[in-house]
C-alpha positions as CSV (number, residue, x, y, z in Angstrom):
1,X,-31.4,-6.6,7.0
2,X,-30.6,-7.1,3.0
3,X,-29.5,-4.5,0.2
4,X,-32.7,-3.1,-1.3
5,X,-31.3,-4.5,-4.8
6,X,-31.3,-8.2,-3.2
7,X,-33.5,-10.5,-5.1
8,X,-35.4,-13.8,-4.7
9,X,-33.1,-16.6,-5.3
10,X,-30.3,-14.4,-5.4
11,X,-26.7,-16.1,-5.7
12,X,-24.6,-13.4,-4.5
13,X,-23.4,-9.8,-5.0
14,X,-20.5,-8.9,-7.6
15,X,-18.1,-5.9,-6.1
16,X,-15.9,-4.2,-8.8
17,X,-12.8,-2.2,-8.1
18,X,-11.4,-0.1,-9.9
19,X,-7.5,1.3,-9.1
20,X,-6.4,5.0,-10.3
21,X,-3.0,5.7,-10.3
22,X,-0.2,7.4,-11.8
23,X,2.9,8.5,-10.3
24,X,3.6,12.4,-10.2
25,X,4.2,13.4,-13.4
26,X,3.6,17.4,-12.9
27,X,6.6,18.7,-13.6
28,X,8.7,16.6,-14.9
29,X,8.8,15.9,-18.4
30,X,6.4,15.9,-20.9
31,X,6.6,12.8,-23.4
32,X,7.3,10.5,-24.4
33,X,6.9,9.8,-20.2
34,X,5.6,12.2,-17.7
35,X,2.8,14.2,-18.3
36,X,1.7,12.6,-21.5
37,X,0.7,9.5,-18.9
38,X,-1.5,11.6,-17.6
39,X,-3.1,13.6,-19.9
40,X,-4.1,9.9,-22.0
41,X,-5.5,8.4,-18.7
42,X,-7.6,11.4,-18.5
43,X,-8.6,11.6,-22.0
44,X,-8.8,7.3,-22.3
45,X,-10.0,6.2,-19.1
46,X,-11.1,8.9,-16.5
47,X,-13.5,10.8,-18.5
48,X,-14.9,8.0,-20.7
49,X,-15.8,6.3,-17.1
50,X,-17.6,9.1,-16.2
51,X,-19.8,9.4,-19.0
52,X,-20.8,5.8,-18.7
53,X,-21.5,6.3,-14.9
54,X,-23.7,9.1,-16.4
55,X,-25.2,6.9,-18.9
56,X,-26.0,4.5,-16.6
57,X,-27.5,6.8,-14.2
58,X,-30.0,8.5,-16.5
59,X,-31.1,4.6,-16.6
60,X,-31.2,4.7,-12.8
61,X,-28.4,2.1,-12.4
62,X,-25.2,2.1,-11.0
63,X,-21.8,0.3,-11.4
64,X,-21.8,0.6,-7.8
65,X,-17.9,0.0,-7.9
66,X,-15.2,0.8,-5.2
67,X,-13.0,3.5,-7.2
68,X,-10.0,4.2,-6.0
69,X,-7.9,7.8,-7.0
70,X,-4.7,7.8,-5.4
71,X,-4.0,11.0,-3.3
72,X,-1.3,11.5,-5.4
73,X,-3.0,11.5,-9.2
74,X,-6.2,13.5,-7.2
75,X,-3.1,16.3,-6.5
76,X,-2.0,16.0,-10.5
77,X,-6.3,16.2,-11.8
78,X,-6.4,18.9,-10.0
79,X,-3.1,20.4,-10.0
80,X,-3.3,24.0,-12.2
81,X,-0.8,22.7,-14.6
82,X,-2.8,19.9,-15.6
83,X,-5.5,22.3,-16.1
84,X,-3.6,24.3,-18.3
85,X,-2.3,21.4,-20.8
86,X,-5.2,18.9,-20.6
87,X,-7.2,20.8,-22.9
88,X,-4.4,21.1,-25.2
89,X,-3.3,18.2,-25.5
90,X,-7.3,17.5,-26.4
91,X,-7.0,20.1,-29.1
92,X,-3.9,18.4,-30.5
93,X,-5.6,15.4,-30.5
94,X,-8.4,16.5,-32.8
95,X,-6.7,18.5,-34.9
96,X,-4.3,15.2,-35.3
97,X,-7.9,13.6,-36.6
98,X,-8.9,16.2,-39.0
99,X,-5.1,15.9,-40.5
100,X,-5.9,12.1,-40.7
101,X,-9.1,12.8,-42.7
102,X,-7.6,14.8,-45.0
103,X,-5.1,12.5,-45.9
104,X,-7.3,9.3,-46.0
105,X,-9.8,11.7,-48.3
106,X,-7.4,12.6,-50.8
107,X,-5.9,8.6,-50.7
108,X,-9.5,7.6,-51.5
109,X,-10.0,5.1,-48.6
110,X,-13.4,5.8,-46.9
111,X,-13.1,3.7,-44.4
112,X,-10.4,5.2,-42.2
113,X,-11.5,7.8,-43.0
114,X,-14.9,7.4,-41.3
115,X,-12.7,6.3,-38.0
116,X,-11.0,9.5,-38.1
117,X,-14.2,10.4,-37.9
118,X,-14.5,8.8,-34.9
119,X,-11.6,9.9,-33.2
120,X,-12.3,13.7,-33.9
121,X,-15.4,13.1,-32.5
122,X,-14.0,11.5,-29.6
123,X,-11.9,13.9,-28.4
124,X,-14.7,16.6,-29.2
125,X,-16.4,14.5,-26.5
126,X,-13.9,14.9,-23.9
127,X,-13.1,18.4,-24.4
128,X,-16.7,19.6,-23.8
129,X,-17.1,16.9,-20.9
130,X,-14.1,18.3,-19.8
131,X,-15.4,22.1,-20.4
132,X,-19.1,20.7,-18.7
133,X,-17.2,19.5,-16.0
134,X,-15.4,23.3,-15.1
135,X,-12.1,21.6,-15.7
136,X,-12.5,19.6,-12.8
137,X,-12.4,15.6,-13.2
138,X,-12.5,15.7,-9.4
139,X,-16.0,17.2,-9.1
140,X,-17.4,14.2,-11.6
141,X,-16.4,11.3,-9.6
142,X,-17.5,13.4,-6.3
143,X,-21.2,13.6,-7.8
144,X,-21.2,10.3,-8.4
145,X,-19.8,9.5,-4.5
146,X,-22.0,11.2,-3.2
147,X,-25.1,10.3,-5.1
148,X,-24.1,6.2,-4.0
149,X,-23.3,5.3,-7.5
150,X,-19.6,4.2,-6.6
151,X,-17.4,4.1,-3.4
152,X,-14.8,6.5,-3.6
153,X,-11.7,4.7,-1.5
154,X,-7.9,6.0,-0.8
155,X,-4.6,4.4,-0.8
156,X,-1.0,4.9,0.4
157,X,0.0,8.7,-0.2
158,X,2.4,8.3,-3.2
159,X,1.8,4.1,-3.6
160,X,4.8,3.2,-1.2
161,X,4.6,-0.2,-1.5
162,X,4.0,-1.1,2.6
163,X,5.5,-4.5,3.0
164,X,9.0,-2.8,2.2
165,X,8.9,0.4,3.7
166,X,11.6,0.2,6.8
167,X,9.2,2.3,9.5
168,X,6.0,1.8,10.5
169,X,5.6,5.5,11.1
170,X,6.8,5.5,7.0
171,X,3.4,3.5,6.6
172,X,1.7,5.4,9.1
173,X,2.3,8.7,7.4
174,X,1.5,7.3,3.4
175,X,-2.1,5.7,5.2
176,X,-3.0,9.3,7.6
177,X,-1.8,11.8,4.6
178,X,-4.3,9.6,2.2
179,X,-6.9,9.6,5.2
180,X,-6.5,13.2,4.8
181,X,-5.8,14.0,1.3
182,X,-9.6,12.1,0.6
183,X,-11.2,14.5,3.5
184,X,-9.8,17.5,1.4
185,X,-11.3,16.6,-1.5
186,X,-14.3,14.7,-0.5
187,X,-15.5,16.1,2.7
188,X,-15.6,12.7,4.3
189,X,-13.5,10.0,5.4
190,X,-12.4,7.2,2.8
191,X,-14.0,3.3,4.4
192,X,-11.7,1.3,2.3
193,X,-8.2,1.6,0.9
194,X,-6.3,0.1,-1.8
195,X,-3.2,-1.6,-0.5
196,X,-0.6,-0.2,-3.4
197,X,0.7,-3.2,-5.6
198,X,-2.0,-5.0,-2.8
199,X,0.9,-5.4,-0.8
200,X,0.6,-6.7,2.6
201,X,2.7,-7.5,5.5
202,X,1.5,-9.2,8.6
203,X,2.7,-8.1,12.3
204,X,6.2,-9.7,13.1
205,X,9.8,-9.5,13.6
206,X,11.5,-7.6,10.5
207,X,15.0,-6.2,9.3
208,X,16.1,-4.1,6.9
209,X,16.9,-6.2,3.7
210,X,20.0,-4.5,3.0
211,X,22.8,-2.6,4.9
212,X,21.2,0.4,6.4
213,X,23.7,3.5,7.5
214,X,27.2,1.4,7.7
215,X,25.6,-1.1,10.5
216,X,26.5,-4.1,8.8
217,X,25.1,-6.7,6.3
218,X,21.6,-8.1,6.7
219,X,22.7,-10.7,8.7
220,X,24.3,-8.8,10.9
221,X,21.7,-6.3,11.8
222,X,18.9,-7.2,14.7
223,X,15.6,-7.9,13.7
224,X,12.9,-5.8,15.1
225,X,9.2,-6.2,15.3
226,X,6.7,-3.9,13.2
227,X,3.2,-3.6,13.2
228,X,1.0,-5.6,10.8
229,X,-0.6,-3.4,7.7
230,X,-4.2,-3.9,9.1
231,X,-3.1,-2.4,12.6
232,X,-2.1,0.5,10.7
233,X,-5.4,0.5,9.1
234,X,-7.6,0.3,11.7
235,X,-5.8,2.9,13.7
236,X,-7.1,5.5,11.0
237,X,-10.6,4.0,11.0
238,X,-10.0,2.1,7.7
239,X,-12.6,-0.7,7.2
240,X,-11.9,-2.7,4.9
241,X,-9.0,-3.2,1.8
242,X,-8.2,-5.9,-0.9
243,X,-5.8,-8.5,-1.2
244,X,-4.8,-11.1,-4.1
245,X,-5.5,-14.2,-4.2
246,X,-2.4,-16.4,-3.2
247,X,-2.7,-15.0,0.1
248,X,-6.2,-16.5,1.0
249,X,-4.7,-19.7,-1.4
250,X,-1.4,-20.6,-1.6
251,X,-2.3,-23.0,-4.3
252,X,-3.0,-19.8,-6.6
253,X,0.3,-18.5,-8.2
254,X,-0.7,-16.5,-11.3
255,X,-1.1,-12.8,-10.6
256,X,-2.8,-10.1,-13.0
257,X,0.5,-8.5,-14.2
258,X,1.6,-11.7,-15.2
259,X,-1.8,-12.3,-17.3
260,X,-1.4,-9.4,-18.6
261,X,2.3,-10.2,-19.7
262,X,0.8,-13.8,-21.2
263,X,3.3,-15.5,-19.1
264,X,0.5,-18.2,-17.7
265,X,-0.2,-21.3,-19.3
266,X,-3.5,-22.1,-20.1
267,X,-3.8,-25.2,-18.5
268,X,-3.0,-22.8,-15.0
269,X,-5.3,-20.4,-15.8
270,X,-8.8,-22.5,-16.3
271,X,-11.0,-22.6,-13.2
272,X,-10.5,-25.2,-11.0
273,X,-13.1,-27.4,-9.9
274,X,-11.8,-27.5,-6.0
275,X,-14.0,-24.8,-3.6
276,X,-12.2,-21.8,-2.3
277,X,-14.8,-21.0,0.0
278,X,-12.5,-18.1,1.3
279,X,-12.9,-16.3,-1.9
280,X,-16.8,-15.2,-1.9
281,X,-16.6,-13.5,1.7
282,X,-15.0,-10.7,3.4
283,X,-13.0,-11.5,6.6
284,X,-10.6,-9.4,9.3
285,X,-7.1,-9.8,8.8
286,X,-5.8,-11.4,11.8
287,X,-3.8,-9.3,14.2
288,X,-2.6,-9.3,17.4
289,X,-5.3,-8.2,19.0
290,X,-8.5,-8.7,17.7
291,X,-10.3,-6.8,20.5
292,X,-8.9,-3.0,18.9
293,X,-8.0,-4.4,15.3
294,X,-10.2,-5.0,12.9
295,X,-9.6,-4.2,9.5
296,X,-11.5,-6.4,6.6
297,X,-10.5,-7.8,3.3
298,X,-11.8,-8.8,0.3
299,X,-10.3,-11.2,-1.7
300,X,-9.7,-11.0,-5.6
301,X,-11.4,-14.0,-7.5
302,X,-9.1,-15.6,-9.9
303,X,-11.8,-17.4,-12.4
304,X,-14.1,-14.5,-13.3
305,X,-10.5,-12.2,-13.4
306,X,-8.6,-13.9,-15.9
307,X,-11.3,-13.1,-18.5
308,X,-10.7,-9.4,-18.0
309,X,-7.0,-9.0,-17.0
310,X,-5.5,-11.9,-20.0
311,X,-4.3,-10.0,-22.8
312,X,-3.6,-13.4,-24.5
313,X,-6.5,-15.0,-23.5
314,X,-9.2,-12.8,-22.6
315,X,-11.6,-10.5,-23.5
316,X,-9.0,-7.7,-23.9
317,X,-7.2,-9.7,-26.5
318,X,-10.2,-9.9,-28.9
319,X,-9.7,-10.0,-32.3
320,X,-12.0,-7.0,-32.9
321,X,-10.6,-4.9,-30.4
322,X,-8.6,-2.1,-31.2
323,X,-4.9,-2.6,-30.9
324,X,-2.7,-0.8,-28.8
325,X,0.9,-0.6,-29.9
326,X,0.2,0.4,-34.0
327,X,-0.2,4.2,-34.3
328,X,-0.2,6.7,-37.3
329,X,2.1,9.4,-36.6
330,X,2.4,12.2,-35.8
331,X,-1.0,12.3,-34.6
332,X,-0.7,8.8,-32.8
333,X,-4.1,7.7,-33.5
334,X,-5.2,4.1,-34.4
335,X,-6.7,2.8,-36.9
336,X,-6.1,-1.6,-36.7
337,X,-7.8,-4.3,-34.3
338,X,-5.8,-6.7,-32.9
339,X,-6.8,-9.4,-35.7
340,X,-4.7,-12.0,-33.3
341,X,-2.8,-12.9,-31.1
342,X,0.5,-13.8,-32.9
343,X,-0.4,-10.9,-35.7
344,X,2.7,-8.5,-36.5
345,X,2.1,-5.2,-36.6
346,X,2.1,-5.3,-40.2
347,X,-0.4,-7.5,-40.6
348,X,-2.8,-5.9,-38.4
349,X,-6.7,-5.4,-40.2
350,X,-8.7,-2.3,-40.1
351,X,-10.3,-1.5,-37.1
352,X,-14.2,-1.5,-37.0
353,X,-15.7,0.3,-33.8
354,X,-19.2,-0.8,-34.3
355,X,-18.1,-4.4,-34.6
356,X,-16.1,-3.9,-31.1
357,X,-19.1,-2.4,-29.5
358,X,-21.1,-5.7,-30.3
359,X,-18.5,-7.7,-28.9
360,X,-18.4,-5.4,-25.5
361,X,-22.1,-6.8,-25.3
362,X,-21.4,-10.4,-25.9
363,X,-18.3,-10.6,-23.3
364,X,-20.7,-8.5,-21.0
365,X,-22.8,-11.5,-21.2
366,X,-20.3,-14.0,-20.6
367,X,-19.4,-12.3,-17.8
368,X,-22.5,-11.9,-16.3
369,X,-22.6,-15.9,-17.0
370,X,-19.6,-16.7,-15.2
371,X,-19.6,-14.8,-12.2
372,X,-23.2,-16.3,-11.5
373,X,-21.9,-19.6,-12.3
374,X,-18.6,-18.9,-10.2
375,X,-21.0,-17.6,-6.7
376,X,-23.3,-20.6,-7.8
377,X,-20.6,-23.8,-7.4
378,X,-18.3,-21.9,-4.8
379,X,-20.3,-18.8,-3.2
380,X,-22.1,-21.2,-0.9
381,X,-19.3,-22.7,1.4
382,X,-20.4,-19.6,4.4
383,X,-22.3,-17.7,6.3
384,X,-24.3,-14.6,5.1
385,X,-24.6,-14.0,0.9
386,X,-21.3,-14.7,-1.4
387,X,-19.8,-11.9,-2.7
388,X,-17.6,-12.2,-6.1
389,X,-14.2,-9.4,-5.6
390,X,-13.0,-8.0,-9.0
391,X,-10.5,-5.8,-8.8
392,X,-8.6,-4.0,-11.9
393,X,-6.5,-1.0,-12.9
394,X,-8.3,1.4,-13.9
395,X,-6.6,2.5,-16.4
396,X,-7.2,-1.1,-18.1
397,X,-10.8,0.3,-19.4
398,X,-9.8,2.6,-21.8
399,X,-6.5,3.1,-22.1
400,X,-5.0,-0.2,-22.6
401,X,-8.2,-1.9,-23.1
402,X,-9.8,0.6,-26.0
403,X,-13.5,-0.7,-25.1
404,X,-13.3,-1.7,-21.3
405,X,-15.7,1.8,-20.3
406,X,-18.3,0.5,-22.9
407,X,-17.8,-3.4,-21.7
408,X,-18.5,-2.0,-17.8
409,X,-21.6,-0.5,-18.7
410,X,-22.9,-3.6,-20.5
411,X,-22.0,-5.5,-17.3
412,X,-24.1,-3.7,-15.6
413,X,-27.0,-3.5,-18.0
414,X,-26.7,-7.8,-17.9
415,X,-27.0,-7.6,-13.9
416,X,-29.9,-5.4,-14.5
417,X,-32.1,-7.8,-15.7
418,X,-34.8,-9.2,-13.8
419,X,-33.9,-12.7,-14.2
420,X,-30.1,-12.0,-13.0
421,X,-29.2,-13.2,-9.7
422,X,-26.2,-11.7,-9.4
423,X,-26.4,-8.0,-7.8
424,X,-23.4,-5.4,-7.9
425,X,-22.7,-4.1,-4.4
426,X,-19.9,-1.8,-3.4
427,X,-18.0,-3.2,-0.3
428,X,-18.9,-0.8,1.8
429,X,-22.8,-1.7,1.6
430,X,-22.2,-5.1,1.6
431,X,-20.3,-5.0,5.1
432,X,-23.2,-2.6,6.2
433,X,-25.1,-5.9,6.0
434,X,-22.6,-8.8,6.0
435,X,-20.6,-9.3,9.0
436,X,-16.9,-10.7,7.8
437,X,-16.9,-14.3,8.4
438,X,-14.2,-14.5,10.7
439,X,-10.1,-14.2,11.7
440,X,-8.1,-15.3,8.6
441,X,-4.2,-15.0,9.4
442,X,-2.6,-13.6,5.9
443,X,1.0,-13.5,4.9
444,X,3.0,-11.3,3.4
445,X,2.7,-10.7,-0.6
446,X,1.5,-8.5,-3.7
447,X,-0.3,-9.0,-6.6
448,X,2.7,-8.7,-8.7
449,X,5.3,-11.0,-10.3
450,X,5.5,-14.3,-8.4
451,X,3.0,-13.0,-5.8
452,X,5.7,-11.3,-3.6
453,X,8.3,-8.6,-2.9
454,X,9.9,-9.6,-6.2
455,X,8.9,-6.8,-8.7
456,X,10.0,-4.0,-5.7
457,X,13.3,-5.7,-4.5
458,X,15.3,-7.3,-6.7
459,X,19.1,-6.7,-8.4
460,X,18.1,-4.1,-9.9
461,X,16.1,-2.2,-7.7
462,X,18.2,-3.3,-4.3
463,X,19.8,0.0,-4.6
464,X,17.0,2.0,-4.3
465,X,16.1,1.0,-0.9
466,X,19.6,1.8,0.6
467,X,19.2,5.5,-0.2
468,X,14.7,5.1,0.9
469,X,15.7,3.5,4.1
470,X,18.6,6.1,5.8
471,X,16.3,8.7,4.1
472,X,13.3,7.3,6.5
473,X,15.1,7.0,9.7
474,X,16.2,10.7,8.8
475,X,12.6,12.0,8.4
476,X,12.0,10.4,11.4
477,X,14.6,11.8,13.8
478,X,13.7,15.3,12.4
479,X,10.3,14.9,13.4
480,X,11.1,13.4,16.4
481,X,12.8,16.6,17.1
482,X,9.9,18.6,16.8
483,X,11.7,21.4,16.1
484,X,10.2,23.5,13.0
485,X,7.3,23.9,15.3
486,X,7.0,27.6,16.3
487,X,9.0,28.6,13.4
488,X,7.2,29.3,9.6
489,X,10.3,28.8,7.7
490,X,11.3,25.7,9.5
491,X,7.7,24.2,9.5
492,X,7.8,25.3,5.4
493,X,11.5,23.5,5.6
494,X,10.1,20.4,7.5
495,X,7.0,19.7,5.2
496,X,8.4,20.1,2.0
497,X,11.6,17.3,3.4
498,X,8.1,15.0,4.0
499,X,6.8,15.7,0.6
500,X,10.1,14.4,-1.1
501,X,10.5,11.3,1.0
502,X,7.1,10.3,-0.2
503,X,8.0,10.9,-3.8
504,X,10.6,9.1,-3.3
505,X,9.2,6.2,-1.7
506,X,6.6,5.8,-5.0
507,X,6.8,1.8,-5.6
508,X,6.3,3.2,-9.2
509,X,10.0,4.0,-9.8
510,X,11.0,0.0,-8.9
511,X,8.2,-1.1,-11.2
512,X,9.1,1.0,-13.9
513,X,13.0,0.3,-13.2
514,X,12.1,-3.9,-13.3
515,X,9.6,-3.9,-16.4
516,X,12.0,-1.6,-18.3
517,X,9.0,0.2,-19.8
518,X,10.1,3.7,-18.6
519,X,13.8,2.6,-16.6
520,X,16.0,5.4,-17.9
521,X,12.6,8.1,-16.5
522,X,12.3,6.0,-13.4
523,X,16.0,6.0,-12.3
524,X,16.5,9.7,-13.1
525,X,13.1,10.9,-11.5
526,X,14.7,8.5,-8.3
527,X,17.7,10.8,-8.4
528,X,16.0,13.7,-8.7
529,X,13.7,12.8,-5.4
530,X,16.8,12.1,-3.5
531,X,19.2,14.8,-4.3
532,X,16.1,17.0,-3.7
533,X,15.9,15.1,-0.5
534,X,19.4,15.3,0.6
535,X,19.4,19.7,0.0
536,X,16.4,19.9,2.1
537,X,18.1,17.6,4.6
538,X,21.6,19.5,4.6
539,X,19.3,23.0,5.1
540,X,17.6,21.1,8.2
541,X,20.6,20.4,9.8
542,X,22.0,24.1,9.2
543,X,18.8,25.2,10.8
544,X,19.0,22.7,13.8
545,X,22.6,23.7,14.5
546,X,21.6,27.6,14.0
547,X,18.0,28.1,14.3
548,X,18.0,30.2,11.4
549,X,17.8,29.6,7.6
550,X,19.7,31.9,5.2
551,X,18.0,34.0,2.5
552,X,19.7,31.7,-0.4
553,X,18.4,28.4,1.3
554,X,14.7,30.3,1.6
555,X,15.2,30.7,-2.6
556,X,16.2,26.7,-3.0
557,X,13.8,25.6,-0.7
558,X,11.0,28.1,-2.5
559,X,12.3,26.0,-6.0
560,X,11.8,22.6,-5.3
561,X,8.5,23.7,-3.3
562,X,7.3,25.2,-6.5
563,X,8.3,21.9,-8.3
564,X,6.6,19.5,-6.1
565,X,4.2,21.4,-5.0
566,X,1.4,18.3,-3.3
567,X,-0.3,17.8,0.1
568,X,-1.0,21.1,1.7
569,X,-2.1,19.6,4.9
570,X,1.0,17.3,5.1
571,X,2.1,16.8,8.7
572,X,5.6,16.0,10.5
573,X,3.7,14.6,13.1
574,X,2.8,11.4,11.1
575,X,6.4,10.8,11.2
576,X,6.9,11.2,14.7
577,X,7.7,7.7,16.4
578,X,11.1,6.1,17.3
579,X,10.6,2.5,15.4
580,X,14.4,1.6,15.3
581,X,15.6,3.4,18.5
582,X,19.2,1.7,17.9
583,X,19.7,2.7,14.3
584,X,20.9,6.4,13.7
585,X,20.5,8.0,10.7
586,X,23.5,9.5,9.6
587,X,23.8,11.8,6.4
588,X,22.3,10.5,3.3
């Protein structure tokens, strides 16, 4: 049986995903990093989707994408702090405007003035969505979940990136409090799941990449085997997850946060001619055993995805579209388009929103074009009907990308033709009707830098892991020892240890540390995970050797509670398996 929207002739289907996250930002700091991040995502990119997934459905269409909101940034949206500023910060923002106005009135030039305009009118717009909406940016991507218009999927609890985590039950408890996290707040449970960074790791013998607890170097410790990523998976009824793609082609080495760095030659980034049939269909990851395991993927297609990820060479980089870096201050509102690629700030030209929004439609078109033209040449190469995987950042469409919102909708208005024979499908509905086309044995990567561990673990980061990995083995005897069980204050002790070890585990602390676009924020907000970690640690152990906890250690626990206060329903018990039986986890 086909999808109702199939069509005669049809080529294949196009499935869209887009990734929400930020790292916990509630607080802890305000700007220039921390909840500043947040409050811009919401204003740039959350709401602004919303309201084209409400334009398009008074059309009756649908984006039908596979959205992802990280349990983590659904704990911030909804978080009562966040409901406190947000609105402010919109406030600030349009009263930042009406300053603008007044001084681009009184210097005669009508023309930024009139964008001023704009961005009062802007922020207007998001306040009373925001107001429409009860406050709750939750409740907006839930209507559209449920109505069909997009696929609502989870990922890892904090973004730990899996294929460096040192426990499978470290994995175990990021993919189960996710599972549950997305039940909470969706009534359901999630069918896909974004991989953070896509990072995968297949079944296999592992070791810790560097000195763990005084046992030696890495080549003196004993490898042991772990579980593959998609055995994880499939244990929590996940379906189906995304990967980049190097790992279906090893041929493939440019990865989206290198386009988006302009690091890729040109001559690397055009299409190739050769077939990679493996592209345009969903398969199961291969596993040990395929009997219990199965756990699809869809692979990202590199063509179609360097038009929207290439700042340099992409639609993104547009001359007419507004530029990111140059802001008036204070407000922080712009007022220039990119003008080019090599263009100083300085030289930077007025910005023109009407002229961007015609461009939106003509890259809309292209696109349209080139995914047809992409499932038309390669899409054919397998059984059942092509489908095209596009996967992005969210926070590209509207944030860093100014115009991405208004470009999506277009997209969809293009596929909406009758003469288009290319249909947008969420990945869900398509394996409703597509069985995957097979075993297809992946290896371990990212879609970062150089396509592997690289971004995570590297001279700079290296030191992270050897505080992340005694920190797991010592979540993981303590809930081993089942012992807060019984006991309120020691089951208050033992979730709130849980909650910090996957705050600390966030792969957006190495990212941030390598990139250096927030290191000094990163490193500290590390620190403040672990010596958070280590109290709660040093109150567990009290409490193991005296089965009581002190008034005082009630008070410090209560503080960093109240500071990092996510994932209500967290359980111990996800952390409750003895993967490294010969490694002891001594004091952190």
């Amino acid at each position: 049986m086909t999808p109702k929207n199939s069509v005669h002739n049809q080529l294949g289907y196009v499935t869209f995903t887009l990734h929400s996250h930020l790292p916990y930002v509630v607080n802890h700091g305000t700007w220039p990093h921390g909840m500043e991040w947040l409050h811009e995502a919401a204003a740039e990119t959350y709401l602004p989707l919303l309201r084209i997934f409400g334009e398009l459905e008074q059309q009756n269409l649908a984006l039908k994408a596979n959205v992802n909101l990280s349990p983590i940034l659904l704990e911030q949206l909804s978080h009562p702090v966040f409901k406190e500023e947000f609105p402010q910060y919109l406030l600030r923002k349009i009263a930042a405007a009406r300053k603008d106005a007044e001084d681009f009135g009184r210097q005669g030039d009508t023309h930024a003035l009139r964008v001023a305009n704009y961005w009062e009118w802007f922020y207007e717009q998001a306040l009373h969505h925001y107001d429409q909406l009860g406050g709750d940016i939750i409740k907006g991507f839930r209507h559209f979940y449920d109505s069909g218009a997009i696929e609502i999927i989870t990922c890892g609890a904090t973004h730990g990136y899996f294929p460096l985590l040192g426990t499978d039950s470290s994995i175990r408890a990021q993919v189960r409090t996710g599972v549950e996290t997305h039940k909470r707040y969706f009534g359901r449970r999630p069918r896909g799941i974004w991989l953070p960074e896509c990072g995968y790791r297949p079944a296999g013998e592992w070791h810790f990449p560097v000195p763990v607890n005084g046992h030696g170097s890495v080549f003196q410790q004993r490898a042991f085997y772990r579980e593959g990523v998609e055995q994880i998976l499939a244990e929590n009824e996940i379906e189906f997850f995304y990967v980049d793609t190097h790992l279906v082609d090893s041929s493939t080495h440019f990865t989206p946060y290198e386009l988006l760095a302009g690091n890729v030659p040109v001559a690397v980034e055009m299409p190739s001619d050769h077939p990679q049939k493996n592209f345009y269909r969903a398969y199961y990851a291969d596993t040990p055993d395929r009997r219990t395991t199965q756990a699809a993927f869809f692979t990202r297609d590199p063509r179609t995805g360097i038009q929207v990820w290439s700042g340099e060479h992409g639609y993104p980089g547009d001359a007419n579209y507004l530029e990111f870096h140059k802001k008036r201050w204070p407000g922080g509102h712009r007022y220039w388009r990119i003008t080019g690629p090599k263009a100083d700030l300085g030289d930077k030209l007025p910005y023109f929103p009407a002229v961007a929004q015609q461009r939106t439609r003509e890259h809309a078109g292209h696109f349209a074009h080139i995914t047809a033209q992409a499932l038309k040449n390669y899409g054919r190469n397998g059984p059942g009907m092509p489908v095209l995987c596009a996967p992005f950042d969210s926070e590209l469409f509207g944030h860093w990308w100014f115009e991405g919102p208004e470009w999506l909708k277009n997209v969809v208005l293009e596929y909406a033709r009758p003469e288009s024979q290319v249909k947008l499908i969420s990945s869900a509905e398509y394996l409703d009707h597509y069985s995957p086309a097979g075993f297809v044995a992946l290896p371990e990567g990212s879609w970062g830098a150089n396509s592997d561990n690289s971004v995570w673990f590297n001279d700079d980061t290296a030191w992270t892991w050897k505080h992340i990995y005694p920190a797991e083995l010592a979540v993981q005897q303590m809930a081993n020892s089942g012992l807060w069980r019984g006991n309120q204050i020691a089951t208050k002790l033992a979730k709130q240890v849980c909650r910090e070890l996957l705050l600390l585990e966030s792969s957006d602390w190495q990212f941030l540390i390598t990139t250096k676009h927030a290191r000094d924020y990163a490193e500290k907000r590390f620190d403040t995970h672990l010596e958070q970690l280590r109290t709660l640690l040093d109150i567990w152990r009290r409490y193991q050797a005296t089965r009581r906890i002190s008034p005082e250690l009630q008070h410090e626990l209560q503080k960093i509670e109240d500071r990092d206060c996510v994932f209500p329903d967290i359980e111990p018990e996800h952390w409750a398996t003895v993967a490294v039986p010969e490694l002891v986890a001594k004091s952190l």
